[in-house]
LUMMIVEX-887915 format. One line per 2 residues: their letters; for each residue x negated, z negated, y negated of C-alpha. Coordinates in Angstrom, 1 decimal, decimal comma. Each point is the difference from the previous one (the first is absolute). Example, Ala and Ser with C-alpha at 12.3 -4.5 7.8 and 13.67 -1.06 7.14 Angstrom:
<torlums>
as = -12,3/-7,8/4,5 | -1,4/0,7/-3,4 $
</torlums>
This chain:
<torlums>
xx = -36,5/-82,7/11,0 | -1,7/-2,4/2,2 $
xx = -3,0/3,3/0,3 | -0,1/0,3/-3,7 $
xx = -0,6/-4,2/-0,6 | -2,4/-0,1/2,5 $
xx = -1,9/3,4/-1,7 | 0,4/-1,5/-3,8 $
xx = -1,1/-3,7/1,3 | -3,5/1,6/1,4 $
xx = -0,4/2,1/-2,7 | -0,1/-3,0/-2,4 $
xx = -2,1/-2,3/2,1 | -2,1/2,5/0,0 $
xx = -0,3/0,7/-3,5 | -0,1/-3,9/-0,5 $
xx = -3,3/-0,3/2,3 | -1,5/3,2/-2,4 $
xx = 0,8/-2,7/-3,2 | -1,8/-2,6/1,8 $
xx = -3,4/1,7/0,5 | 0,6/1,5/-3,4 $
xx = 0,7/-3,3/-2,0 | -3,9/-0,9/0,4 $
xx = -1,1/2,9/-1,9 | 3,0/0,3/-2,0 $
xx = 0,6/-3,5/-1,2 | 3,7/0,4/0,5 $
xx = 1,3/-2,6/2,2 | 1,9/1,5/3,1 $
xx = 2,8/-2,1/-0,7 | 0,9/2,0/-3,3 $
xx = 0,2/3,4/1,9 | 1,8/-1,4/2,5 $
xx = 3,0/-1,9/-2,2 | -0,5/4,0/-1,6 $
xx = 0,6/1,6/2,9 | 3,0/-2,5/1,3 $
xx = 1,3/0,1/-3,3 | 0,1/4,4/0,3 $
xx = 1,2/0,0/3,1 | 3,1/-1,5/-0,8 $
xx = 0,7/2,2/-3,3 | -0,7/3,2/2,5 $
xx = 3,0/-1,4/2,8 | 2,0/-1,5/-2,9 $
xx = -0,4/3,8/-1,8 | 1,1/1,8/3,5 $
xx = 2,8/-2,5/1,0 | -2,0/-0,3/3,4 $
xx = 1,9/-3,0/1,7 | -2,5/-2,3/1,7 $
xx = 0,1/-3,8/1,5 | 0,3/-3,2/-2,3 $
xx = -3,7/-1,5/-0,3 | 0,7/-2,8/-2,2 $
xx = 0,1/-2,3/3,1 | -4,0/1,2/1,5 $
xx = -1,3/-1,0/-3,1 | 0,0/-3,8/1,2 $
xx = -1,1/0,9/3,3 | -3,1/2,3/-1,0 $
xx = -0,6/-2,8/-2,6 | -0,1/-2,9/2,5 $
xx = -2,6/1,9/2,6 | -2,3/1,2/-2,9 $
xx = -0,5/-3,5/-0,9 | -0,9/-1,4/3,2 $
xx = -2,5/3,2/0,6 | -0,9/-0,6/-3,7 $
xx = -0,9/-3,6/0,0 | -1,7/0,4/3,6 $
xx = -1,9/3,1/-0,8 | -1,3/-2,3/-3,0 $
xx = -0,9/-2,6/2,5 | -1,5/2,0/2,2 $
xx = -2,7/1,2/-2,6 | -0,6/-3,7/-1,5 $
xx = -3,2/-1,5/1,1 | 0,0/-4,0/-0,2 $
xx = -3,8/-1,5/0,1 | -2,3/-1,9/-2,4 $
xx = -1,0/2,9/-1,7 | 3,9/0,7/-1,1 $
xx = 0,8/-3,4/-1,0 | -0,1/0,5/-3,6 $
xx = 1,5/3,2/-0,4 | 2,8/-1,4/1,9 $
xx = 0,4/-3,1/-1,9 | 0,0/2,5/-3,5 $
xx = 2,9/2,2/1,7 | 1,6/-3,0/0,6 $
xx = 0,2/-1,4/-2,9 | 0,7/3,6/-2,0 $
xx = 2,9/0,6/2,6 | 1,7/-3,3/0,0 $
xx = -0,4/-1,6/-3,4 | 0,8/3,2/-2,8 $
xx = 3,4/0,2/3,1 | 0,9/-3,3/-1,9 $
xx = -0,8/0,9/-3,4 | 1,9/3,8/0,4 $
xx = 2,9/-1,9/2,1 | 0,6/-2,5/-3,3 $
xx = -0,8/2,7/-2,5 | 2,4/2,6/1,7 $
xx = 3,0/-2,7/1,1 | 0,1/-1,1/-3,7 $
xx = 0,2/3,6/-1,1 | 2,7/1,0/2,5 $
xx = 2,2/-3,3/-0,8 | 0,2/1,4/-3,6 $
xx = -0,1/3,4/0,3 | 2,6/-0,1/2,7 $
xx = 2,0/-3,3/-0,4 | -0,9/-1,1/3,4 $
xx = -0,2/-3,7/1,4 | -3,3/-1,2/0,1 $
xx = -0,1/0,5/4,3 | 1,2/3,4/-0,3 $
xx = -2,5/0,6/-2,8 | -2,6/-1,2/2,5 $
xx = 1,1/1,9/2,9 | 0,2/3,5/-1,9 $
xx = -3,7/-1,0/-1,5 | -2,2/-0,3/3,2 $
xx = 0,4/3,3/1,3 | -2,0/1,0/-3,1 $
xx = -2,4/-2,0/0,1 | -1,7/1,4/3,5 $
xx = -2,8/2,4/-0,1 | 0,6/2,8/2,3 $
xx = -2,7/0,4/2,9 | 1,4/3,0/1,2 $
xx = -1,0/1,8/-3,4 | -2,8/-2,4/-1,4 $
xx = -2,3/0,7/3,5 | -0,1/3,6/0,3 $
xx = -0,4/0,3/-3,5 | -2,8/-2,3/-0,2 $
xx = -1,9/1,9/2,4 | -2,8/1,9/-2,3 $
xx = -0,7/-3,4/-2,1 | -3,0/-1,9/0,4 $
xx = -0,3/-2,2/3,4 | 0,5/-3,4/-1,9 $
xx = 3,4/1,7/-2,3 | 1,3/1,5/3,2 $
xx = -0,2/-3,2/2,0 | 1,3/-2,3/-2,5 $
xx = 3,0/2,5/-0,2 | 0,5/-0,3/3,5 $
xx = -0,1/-3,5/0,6 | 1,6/-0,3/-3,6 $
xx = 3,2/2,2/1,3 | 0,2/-1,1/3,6 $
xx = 0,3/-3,5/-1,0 | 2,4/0,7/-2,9 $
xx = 2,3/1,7/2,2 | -0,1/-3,3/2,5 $
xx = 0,5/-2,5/-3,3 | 3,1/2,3/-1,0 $
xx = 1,7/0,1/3,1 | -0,1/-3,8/1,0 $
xx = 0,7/-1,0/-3,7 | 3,1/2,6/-0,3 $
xx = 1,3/-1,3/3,4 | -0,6/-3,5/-1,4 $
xx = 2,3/0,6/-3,1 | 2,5/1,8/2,2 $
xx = 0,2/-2,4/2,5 | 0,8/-3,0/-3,0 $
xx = 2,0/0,6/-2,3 | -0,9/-4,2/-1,6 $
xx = -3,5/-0,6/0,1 | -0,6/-3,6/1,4 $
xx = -2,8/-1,9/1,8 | 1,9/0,1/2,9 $
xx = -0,3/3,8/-0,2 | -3,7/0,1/-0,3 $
xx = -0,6/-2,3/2,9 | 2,3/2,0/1,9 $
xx = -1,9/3,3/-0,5 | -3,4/-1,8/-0,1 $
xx = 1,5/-0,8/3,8 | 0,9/3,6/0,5 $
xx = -3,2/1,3/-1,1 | -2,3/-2,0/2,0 $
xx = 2,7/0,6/3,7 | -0,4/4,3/-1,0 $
xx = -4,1/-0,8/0,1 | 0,5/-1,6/2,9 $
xx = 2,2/2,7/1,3 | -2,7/2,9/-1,4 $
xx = -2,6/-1,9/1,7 | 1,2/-0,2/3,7 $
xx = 2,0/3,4/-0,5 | -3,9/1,8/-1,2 $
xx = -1,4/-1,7/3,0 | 2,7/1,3/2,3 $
xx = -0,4/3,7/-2,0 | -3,6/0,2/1,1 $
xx = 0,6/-1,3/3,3 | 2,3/3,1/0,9 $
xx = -2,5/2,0/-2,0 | -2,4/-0,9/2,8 $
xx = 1,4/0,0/2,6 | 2,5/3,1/-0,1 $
xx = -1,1/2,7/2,2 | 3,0/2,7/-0,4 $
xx = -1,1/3,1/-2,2 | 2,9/-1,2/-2,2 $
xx = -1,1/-3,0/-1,5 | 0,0/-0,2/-3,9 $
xx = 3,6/0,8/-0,4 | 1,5/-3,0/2,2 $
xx = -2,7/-1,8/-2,3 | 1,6/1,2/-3,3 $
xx = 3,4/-0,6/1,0 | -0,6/-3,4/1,3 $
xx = -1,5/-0,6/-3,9 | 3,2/1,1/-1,1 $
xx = 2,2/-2,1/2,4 | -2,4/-3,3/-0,9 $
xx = 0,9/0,9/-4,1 | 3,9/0,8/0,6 $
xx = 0,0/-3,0/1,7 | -1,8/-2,2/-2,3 $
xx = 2,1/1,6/-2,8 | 3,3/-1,1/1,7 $
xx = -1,4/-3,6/0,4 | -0,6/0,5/-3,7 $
xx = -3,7/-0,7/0,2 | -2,6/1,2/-2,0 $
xx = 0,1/3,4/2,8 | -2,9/1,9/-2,6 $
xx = -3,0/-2,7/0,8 | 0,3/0,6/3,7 $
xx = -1,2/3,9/-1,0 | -2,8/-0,9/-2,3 $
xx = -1,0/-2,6/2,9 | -0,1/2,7/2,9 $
xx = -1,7/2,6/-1,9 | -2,9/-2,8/-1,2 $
xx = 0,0/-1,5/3,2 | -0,5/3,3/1,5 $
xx = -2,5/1,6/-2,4 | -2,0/-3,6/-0,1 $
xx = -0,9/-0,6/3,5 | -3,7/0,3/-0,3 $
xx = -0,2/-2,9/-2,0 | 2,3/-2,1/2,3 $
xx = -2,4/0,6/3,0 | -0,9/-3,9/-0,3 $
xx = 3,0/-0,8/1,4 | 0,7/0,4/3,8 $
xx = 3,4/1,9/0,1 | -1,6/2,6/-2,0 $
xx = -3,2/-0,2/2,1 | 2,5/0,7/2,8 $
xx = 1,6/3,2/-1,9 | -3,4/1,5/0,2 $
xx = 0,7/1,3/-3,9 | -3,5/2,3/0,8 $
xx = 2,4/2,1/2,4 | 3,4/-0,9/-2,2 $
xx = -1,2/1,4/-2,8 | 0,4/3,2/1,2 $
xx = 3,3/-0,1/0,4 | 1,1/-1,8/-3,0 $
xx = -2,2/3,2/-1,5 | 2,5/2,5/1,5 $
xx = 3,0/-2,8/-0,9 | -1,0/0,1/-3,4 $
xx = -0,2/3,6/-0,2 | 3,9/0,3/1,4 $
xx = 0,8/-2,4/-2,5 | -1,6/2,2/-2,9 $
xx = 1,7/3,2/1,1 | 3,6/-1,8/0,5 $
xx = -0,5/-1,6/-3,7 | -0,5/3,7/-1,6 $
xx = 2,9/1,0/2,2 | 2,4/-2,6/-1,2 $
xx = -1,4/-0,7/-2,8 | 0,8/3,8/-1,1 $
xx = 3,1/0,2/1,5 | 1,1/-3,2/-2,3 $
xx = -1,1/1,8/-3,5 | 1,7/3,4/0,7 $
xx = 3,0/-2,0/1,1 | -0,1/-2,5/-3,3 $
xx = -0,6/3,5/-2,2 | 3,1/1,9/1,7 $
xx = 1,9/-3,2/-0,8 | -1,0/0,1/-3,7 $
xx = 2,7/0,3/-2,5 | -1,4/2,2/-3,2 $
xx = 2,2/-1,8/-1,6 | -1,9/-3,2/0,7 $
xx = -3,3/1,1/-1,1 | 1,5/1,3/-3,2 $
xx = 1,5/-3,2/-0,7 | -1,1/-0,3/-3,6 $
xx = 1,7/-3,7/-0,6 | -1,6/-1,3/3,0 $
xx = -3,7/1,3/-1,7 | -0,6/-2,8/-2,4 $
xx = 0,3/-2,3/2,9 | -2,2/1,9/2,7 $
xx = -2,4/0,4/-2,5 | -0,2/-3,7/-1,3 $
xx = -0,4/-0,8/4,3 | -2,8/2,1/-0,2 $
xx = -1,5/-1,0/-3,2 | 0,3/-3,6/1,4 $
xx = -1,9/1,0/3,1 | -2,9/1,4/-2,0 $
xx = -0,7/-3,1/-2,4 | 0,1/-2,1/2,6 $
xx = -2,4/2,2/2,6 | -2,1/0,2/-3,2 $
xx = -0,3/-3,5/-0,5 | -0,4/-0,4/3,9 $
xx = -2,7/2,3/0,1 | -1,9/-1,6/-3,1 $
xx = 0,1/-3,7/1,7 | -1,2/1,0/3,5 $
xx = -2,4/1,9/-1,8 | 0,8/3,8/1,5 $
xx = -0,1/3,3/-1,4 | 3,0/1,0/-1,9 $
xx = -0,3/3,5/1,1 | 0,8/1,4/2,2 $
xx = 1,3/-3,0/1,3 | 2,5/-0,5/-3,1 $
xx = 2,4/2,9/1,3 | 0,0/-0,8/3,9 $
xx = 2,6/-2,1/0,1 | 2,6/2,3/0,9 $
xx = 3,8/-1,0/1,3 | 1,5/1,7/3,5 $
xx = 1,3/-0,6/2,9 | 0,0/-3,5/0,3 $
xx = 1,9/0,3/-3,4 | 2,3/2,3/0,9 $
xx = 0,8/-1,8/3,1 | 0,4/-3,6/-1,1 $
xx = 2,1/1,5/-3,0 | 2,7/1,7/2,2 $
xx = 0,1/-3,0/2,4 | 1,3/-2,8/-3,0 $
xx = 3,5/-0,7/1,5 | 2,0/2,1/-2,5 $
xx = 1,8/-3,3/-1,8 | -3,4/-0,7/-1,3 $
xx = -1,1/4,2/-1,2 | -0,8/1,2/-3,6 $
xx = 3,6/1,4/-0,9 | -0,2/3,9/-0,5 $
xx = -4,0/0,0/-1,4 | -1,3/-1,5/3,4 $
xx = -0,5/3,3/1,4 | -1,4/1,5/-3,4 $
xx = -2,2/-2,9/-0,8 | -1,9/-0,1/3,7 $
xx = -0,6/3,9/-0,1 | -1,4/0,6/-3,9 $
xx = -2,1/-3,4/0,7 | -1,4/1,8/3,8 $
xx = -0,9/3,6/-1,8 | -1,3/-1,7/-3,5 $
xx = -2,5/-2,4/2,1 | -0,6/3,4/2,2 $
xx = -1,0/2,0/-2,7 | -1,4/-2,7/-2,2 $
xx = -3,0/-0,2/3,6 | 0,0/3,6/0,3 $
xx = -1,4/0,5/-3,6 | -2,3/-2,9/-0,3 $
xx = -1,3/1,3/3,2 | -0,5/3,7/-1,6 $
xx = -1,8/-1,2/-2,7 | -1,9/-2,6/1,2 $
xx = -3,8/0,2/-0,3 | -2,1/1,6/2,4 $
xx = -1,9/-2,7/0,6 | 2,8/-2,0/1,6 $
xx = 0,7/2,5/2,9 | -1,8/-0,9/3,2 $
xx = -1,3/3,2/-0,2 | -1,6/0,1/-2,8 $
x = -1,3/-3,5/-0,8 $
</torlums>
């Protein structure tokens, strides 16, 4: 058995890389096929009665990882410098302000639609409200240079708000001043924290001789999080401040602790650093997706009461990217229809303590919502004009 796992797991990370060279000609985002082929693996053991191990409880674990190689792969391709200032200030503002708007619009709908208190209408809202870099990114990659990097700052930065906010709700139940000075506190001792823990990064980046180097690295980023996470800090800024920190070094050289990192000889190996970190993000990244489609109930994504709903979410999340788009003074398309829903959603949504949990359409609601914003990208990217595509422009 353990033989025949090992063969079909290979098999469909194989197939899974083939989808993501494909999805750039193809327009199909990787992440449908691979939900597809998650999803057709299970009907195939369910059809032969094949026994196999429960994998309910990896979908957390795969979830957790992709994030942090998510959110530093993101901030290992951000530059920060003068000429960057204003796209960054526009991403900003288009990640953090339509979060409020969607987190209102959505709470309100859920406390009626649902008959929820207005916290647990809250807490149910802001996984929705998170644009996906793990899917906008890669998708974004034949738009023009400007589209593409407002995606990705857009996305990276949405996934950051999201998390910090969601762990902000969790974490209080009664909002209160008291509350807000208290994770005002908490979010200037994790900069802090990112700051001296970067520093220390690139330090052993340095000065490590031993041919294995950049695994120690990535587990130590991992230790720094879990730890964070158990302090209840805000773990998720430590990443994006490593991977900036890291990727930014040649406009630091002012400063004499970067002087003495020599970034000229560093960036050499951050080059290779990043390049682990890519490969381990399509490796868990993957893994994650096929799991989350073998763990899909049909039943779920037929759920035909749960439809008006996930289609209202969605509905909401394109009046108000429209308006968004119109005020900053963007293109609607393509960049309408990248605002897709993923990981992040799917992970904050299964880690709401279950006291606080959509009653029986949770699970419903969170997958229609994912595939609808999925497909909804997929064909505004398909027929988006030629002239948009980096290609072609």
């Amino acid at each position: 058995m353990s033989i025949i796992l090992i063969l079909v797991a290979c098999i469909l990370l194989l197939l899974s890389y083939v989808f993501d060279i494909s999805s750039k000609h193809t327009k199909i985002p990787a992440i449908i096929l691979l939900l597809i082929m998650g999803w057709a693996t299970r009907q195939i053991v369910n059809s032969y009665d094949i026994d196999i191990p429960d994998f309910s409880t990896l979908l957390p674990i795969f979830g957790t990882v992709g994030l942090i190689l998510i959110v530093l792969e993101g901030g290992l391709e951000l530059e920060i410098n003068l000429s960057k200032i204003s796209v960054i200030k526009q991403a900003s503002l288009a990640a953090f302000l339509p979060m409020l708007f969607l987190v209102t619009s959505i709470s309100i709908l859920m406390y009626y639609a649902f008959s929820l208190s207005v916290y647990e209408s809250i807490l149910n809202a802001v996984p929705f409200c998170i644009i996906s870099s793990a899917i906008a990114i890669p998708s974004s990659s034949n738009l023009r240079p400007l589209n593409k990097e407002f995606v990705t700052y857009e996305s990276s930065l949405s996934d950051i708000f999201g998390v910090i906010f969601f762990n902000f709700v969790l974490a209080n139940q009664y909002f209160s001043g008291v509350s807000i000075v208290h994770f005002l506190f908490e979010l200037i001792l994790m900069i802090l924290i990112s700051f001296i823990a970067s520093a220390l990064l690139s330090i052993l980046l340095k000065k490590l001789n031993h041919h294995v180097k950049f695994i120690p690295i990535m587990i130590m980023i991992v230790l720094v999080y879990a730890l964070s996470k158990l302090l209840h800090l805000p773990a998720l800024l430590f990443i994006l401040i490593l991977g900036l920190f890291l990727n930014n070094l040649d406009e630091l050289k002012r400063f004499k602790f970067i002087k003495w990192l020599n970034p000229d000889v560093l960036d050499g190996e951050i080059h290779k650093f990043k390049e682990l970190v890519i490969e381990m993000t399509f490796l868990v990244k993957t893994v994650f997706f096929i799991l989350f489609g073998f763990l899909i109930n049909t039943a779920d994504v037929l759920n035909i009461e749960v439809l008006p709903i996930s289609s209202s979410l969605v509905g909401i999340f394109i009046v108000i990217r429209i308006i968004q788009l119109k005020l900053m003074k963007l293109p609607l398309m393509p960049l309408l229809f990248i605002a897709p829903r993923g990981l992040i959603t799917i992970l904050l949504f299964i880690s709401i303590p279950v006291e606080f949990q959509l009653r029986n359409y949770g699970q419903s609601l969170m997958i229609q919502t994912i595939l609808m914003t999925i497909l909804l990208m997929m064909f505004g990217l398909m027929f988006n004009n030629p002239k948009d595509t980096q290609n072609e422009k």
